[in-house]
N, C-alpha and C positions, 0 to 999 in steps of 0.2 A: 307828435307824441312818440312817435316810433324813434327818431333821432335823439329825442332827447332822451329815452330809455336808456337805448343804447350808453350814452355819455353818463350819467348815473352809473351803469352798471359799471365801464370802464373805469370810471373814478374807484368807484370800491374797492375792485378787483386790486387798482395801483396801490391804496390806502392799506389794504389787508396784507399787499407783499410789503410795502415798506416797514408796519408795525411789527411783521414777522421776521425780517430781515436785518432791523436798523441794528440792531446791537449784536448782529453777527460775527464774528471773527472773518479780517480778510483774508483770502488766499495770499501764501507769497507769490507773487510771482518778479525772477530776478533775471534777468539779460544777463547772461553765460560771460561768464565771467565778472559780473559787476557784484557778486556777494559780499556782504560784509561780516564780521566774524567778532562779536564786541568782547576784544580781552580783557582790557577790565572789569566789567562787568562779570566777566567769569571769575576771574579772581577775586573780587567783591565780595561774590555768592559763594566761595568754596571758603574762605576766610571766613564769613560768620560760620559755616557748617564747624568748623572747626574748634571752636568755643563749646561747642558741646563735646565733653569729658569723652562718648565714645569715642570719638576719632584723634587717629594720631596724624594721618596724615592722608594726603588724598593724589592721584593721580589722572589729569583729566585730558581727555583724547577731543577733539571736534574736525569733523573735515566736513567744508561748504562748499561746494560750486568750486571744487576745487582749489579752493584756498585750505590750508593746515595750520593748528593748534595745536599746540601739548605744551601741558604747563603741570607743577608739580606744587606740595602743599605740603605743610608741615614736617615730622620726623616718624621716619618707617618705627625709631626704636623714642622713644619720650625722656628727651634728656639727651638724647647721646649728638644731635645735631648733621644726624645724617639723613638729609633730605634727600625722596627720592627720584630716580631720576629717568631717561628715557629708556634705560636700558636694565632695571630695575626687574627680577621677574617674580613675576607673581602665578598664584594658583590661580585658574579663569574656571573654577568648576564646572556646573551644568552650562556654560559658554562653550564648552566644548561638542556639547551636542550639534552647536549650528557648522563644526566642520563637519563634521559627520553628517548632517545635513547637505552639503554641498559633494561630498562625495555619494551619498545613493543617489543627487540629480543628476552628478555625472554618470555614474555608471545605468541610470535608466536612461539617458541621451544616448549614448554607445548600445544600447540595447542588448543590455549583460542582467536585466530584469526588470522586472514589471510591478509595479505597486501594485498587482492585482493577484500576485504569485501569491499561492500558498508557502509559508514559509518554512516548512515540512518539504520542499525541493531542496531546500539547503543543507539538512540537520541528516544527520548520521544515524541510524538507527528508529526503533519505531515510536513515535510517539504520538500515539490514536489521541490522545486525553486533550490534545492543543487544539480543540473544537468547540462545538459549543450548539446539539442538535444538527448535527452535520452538517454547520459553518462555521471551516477554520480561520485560523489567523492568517492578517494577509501582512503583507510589507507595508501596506500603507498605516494599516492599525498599530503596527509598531512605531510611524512617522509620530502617529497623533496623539501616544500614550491612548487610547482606544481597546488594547488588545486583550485586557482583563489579565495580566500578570504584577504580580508585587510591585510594590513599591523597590524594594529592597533586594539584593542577590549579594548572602541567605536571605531566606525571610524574615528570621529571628531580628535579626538587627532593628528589625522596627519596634518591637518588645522595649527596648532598649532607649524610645523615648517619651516612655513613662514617666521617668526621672531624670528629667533633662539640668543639669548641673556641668563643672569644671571638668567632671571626668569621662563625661557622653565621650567623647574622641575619643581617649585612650579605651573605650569597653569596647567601639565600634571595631578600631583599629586591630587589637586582638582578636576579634574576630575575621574580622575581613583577612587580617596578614596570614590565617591558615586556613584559607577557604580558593580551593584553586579551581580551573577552568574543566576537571575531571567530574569536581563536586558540582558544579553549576546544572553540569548536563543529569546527570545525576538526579539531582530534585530537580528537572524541568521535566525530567516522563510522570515525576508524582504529583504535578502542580495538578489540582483542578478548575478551569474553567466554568468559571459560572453566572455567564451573561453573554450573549450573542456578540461575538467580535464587532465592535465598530459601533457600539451605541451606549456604550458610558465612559466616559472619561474617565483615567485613574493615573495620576504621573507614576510614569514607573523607570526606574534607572534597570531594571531588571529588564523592561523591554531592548534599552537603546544598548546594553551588552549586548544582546543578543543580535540588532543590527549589526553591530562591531564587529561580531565575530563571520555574521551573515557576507559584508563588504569584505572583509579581510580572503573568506572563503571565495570570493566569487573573482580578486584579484591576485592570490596567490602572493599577498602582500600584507607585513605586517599593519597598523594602524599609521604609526609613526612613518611608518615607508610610505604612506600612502598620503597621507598632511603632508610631508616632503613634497612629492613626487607632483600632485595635481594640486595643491594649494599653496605651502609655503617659496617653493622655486618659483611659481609665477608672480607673488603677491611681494618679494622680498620682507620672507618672515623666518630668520633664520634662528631663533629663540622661540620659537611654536614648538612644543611638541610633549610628547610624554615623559618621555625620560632623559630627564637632563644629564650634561655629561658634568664633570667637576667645575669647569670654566663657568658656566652657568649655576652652578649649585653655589659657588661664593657670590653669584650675583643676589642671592634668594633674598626676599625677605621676611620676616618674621614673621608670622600671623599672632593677634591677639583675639581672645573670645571674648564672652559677654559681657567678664566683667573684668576687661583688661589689663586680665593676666595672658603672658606669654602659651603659647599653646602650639598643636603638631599638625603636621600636615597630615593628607589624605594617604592609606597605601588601600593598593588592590595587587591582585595577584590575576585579576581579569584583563580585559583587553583595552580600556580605559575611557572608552566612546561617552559611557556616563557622566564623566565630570574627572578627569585627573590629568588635562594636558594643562599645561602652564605657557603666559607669552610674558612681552615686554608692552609696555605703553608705544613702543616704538612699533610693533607688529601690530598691535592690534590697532593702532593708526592706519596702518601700509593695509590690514585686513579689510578694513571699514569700506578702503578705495578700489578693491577688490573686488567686495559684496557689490560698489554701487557703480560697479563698469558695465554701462547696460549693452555691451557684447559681450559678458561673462554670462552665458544661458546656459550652465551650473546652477548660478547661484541666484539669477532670476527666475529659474524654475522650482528653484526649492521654498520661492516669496506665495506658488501656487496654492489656494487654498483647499484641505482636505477636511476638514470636519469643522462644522459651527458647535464655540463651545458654547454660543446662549444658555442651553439648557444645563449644562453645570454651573454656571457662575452667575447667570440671569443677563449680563452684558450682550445686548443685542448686535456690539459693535467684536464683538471677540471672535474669531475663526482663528482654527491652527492650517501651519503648512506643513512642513517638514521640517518638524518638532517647534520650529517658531512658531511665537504667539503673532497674529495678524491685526493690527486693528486700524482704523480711515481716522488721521488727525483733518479737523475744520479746516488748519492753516498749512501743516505740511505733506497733508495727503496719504499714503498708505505709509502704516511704521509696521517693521521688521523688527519686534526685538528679542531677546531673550535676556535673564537673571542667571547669574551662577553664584553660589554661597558654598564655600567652606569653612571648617572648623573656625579659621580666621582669619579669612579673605570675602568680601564679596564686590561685586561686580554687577553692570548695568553694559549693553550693548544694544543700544537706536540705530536702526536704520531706516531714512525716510527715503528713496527710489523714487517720489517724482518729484523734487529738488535735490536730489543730489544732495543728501546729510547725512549725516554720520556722528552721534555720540557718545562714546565711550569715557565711564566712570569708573575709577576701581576704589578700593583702601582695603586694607590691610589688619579690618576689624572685621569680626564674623559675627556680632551682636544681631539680637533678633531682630533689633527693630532698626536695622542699619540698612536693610534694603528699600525699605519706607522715603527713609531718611537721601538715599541715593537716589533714586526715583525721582523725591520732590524736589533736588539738585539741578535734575535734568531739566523740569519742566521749567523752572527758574531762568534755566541757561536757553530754552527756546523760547522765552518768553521775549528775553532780549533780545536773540535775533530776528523775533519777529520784528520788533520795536525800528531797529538801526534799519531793518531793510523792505518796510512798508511804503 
């Protein structure tokens, strides 16, 4: 009786995992170098995206197990027959937060600062009010949008989307082109803190300025010196950066808004860590193999996780790192990514690190519902590779 319990119970035990199991998603797993990369498929999926009126044209990055893709879609300008191409440069907005990202895990690897530092060691003068019950802000709260500062640097600017229409850019812009890095500090002794560093979430481009200026101060190097210096010379990215020179500036291309009319880029007068460097499809390719060189401990250190965003967004799967979003795919294991959106650019950036994937999305419409639309591109595009290399 006792044997046969036993066999009963085993039986179940098997039954219960197969019922829970059977329609799981399987892990990739691919023998190094044997990835396969479905381009038509890609081109399939970016071709019907296309047919929908917001898009004029798309640009699509993939690197697998070391294999590369880029491939180009429609016309930057509608009508004019100019397709774009690898060298093409585009605005990569909040994309730019994840160099900025890779440069505070370098400079905490060299031990030039501590994600535990108050960040009042950095800042010039006195500003008691950066607390919160006397717990200041630390560097990591700046990592995780965490640290209870604006959205915005001014604040006003966010006033400003009440009335979201064709002319949002041009009111921001005006603002922003005469609001400089004197004024910043400025209203940051007047800001108030009002919630304990490190326990709600708030995206703030006002924080990761202030990173910017924090890394700049602590390498005696502008921002642009510094993407140079410890990312783009190693990654061969020589179309990264903030401020393009003319050679680059005829490469531009247009952005269009939401309802595809021609529109302006982004200015600041700040340090630009926020969202205002620009690359090519061709870098942010070279970038991708960068992020996924697992002896670049930069940029696997910045994949560490620092705050569980569950409680803001309910996603039990959601954690930030250093300013990336974190989350465990079923099939491709931990994804790295981050969104950037401009006036009329936006952008998708995957990184999966335990297969060696990499995909990058851009086009050149800043419509609201274009990052949705980019998104569900992607998963499209891993659905296939899942398919070709199961």
């Amino acid at each position: 009786k006792h044997q046969y319990f036993i066999m009963r119970l085993t039986y179940w035990i098997v039954f219960i995992f197969f019922l829970t199991n059977c329609n799981s998603p399987t892990p990739i797993k691919v023998s190094r170098g044997a990835g396969i990369i479905p381009h038509e498929a890609i081109a399939n999926h970016a071709m019907k995206l296309l047919k929908d009126p917001l898009f004029s044209s798309l640009s699509i990055g993939v690197t697998f197990d070391g294999k590369k893709h880029i491939a180009h879609f429609g016309e930057i300008d509608k009508g004019q027959n100019n397709k774009p191409t690898d060298n093409t440069v585009y605005e990569i907005a909040s994309v730019t937060k994840t160099l900025l990202a890779v440069l505070v895990s370098q400079a905490e690897i060299e031990g030039k600062l501590s994600l535990d530092d108050d960040i009042r060691k950095y800042l010039d003068g006195d500003f008691d009010n950066l607390q919160y019950k006397d717990q200041p802000i630390l560097i990591r709260h700046l990592l995780t949008h965490t640290a209870s500062l604006p959205r915005w640097a001014p604040e006003r600017v966010g006033d400003l989307f009440e009335d979201i229409d064709s002319q949002l850019p041009h009111k921001i812009n005006k603002i922003l082109s005469q609001y400089t890095k004197a004024q910043f500090f400025e209203d940051l002794k007047y800001l108030t803190i009002e919630a304990i560093p490190g326990t709600h979430y708030s995206y703030s481009s006002y924080g990761t300025e202030l990173t910017t200026y924090i890394i700049e101060k602590i390498y005696s190097k502008s921002f642009d010196e510094l993407i140079s210096e410890k990312i783009a010379s190693k990654a061969q990215m020589s179309d990264t950066r903030i401020k393009l020179n003319e050679e680059q500036l005829k490469r531009s291309a247009n952005g269009y808004d939401m309802n595809g009319n021609l529109t302006i880029q982004m200015v600041s007068n700040l340090w630009g860590g926020g969202g205002r460097a620009k690359s090519t499809p061709s870098d942010l390719m070279n970038y991708m193999t960068f992020l996924l060189d697992p002896e670049n401990k930069p940029a696997a250190n910045s994949y560490n996780t620092l705050y569980d965003l569950a409680p803001f967004n309910g996603d039990e799967n959601n954690k930030s790192g250093y300013f990336w979003v974190l989350n465990e795919d079923d099939i491709f294991g931990k994804k790295v990514s981050h969104h950037g959106g401009a006036y009329g650019m936006q952008n998708w950036l995957h990184i999966y690190p335990d297969t060696n994937l990499g995909i990058s999305v851009i086009t050149n419409n800043g419509g609201m519902r274009t990052s949705r639309k980019l998104d569900n591109l992607i998963q499209k595009i891993l659905e296939e590779i899942h398919k070709v290399n199961s």
